[in-house]
Steps between C-alpha positions, in 0.01 A plus 500: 500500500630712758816355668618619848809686532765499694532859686860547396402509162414831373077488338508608134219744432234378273306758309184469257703676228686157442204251547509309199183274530249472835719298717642722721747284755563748759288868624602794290738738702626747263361891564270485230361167546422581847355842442262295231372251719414801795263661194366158477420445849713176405696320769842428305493122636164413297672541171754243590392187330432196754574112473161311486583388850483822670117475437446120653258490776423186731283236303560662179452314188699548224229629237441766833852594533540565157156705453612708849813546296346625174280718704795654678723493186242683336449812789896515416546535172185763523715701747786441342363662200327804684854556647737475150228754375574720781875459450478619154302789611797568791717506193287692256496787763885474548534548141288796552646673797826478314410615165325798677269712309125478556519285804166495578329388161810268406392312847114580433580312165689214635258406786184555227738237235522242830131504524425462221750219469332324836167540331578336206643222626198473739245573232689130283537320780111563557426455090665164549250405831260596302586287185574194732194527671321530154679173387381322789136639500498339093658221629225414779248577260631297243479179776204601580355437158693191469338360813125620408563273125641238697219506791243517236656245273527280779074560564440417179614211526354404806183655313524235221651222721173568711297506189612179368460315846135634505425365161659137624277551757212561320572210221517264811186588642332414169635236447387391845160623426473266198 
C-alpha cells in the first residue's frame, strides 16, 4: 500500500509502461500515463490498489468487507485494464507520429487493432459467463433430478410401508371377525 511521504522527499513518477502485475501502489504521474487515464475518463487515484480496510464501513462483517472489497477490486482491475489499453494506444501513435509516413491510416490502423483487441477480450470474458453459467444451469438440473429419485424413492416407500400397515390392518380385523 500507499505510504505517506515526507514533503522533502522528492515523488518518483510511476508510469503504466513499468506496471508489472495489477497492483499499482501509488497514481500514475508520468505524461503518458496521465494523458491515458484523461481518454479513459479515469481518475488516476482509482487505479491505485487499496488495503481491505479502506473499504470497512460501521457494523461490517467480515464476509461484507471482503465481498465490498472484491466488488471494488474488481471495478479496478476493469479500469485498470481499459487504461493500459489506452496507454499502448498513446504509444502506438507515438511510434507513428515519429516514423511519419501515412499518418492518418498508420493511426486509423492502430486505433482499429485496439478495438479489436478490447473486443476480444470482452467477447472471452463473456464466452467464459456464458460457460459458467452453463455449468451451473447442468449442475441445478442435475440436483434437481437427484431430489425428484430421492422424493419419489422416499414415496415409495411410504407407499409400501402404507401398504403393509393396511394389510396388518386388514389381517387383524379378520381375525377379530372370527
Amino acid at each position: 500500500m500507499s505510504q505517506p511521504r515526507s514533503p522533502s522527499l522528492p515523488r518518483p513518477d510511476v508510469s503504466l509502461g513499468d506496471l508489472q502485475n495489477e497492483d499499482l501502489p501509488d497514481e500514475p504521474s508520468t505524461p503518458r500515463s496521465i494523458l491515458a487515464c484523461q481518454r479513459q475518463g479515469i481518475d488516476p487515484t482509482e487505479l491505485v490498489n487499496t488495503d481491505i480496510e479502506t473499504h470497512r464501513k460501521a457494523d461490517d462483517t467480515k464476509f461484507v468487507l471482503e465481498k465490498r472489497r472484491d466488488h471494488y477490486e474488481r471495478i479496478r482491475v476493469r479500469k485498470l485494464d481499459d487504461v493500459l489499453n489506452e496507454y499502448a494506444a498513446v504509444l502506438e501513435e507515438e511510434k507513428v507520429e515519429e516514423g511519419g509516413g501515412d499518418f492518418q491510416t498508420q493511426l486509423a490502423e492502430a486505433k482499429m487493432k485496439r478495438i479489436e483487441e478490447v473486443e476480444n477480450r470482452r467477447s472471452a470474458a463473456k464466452k467464459e459467463k456464458q460457460r459458467k453459467e452453463i455449468q451451473n444451469m447442468i449442475f441445478q438440473q442435475k440436483r434437481a433430478v437427484e431430489i425428484e429419485a430421492a422424493v419419489a424413492k422416499q414415496e415409495a416407500d411410504e407407499a409400501a410401508k402404507n401398504a403393509k400397515l393396511e394389510r396388518e390392518i386388514q389381517e387383524r380385523r379378520l381375525a377379530q371377525a372370527k
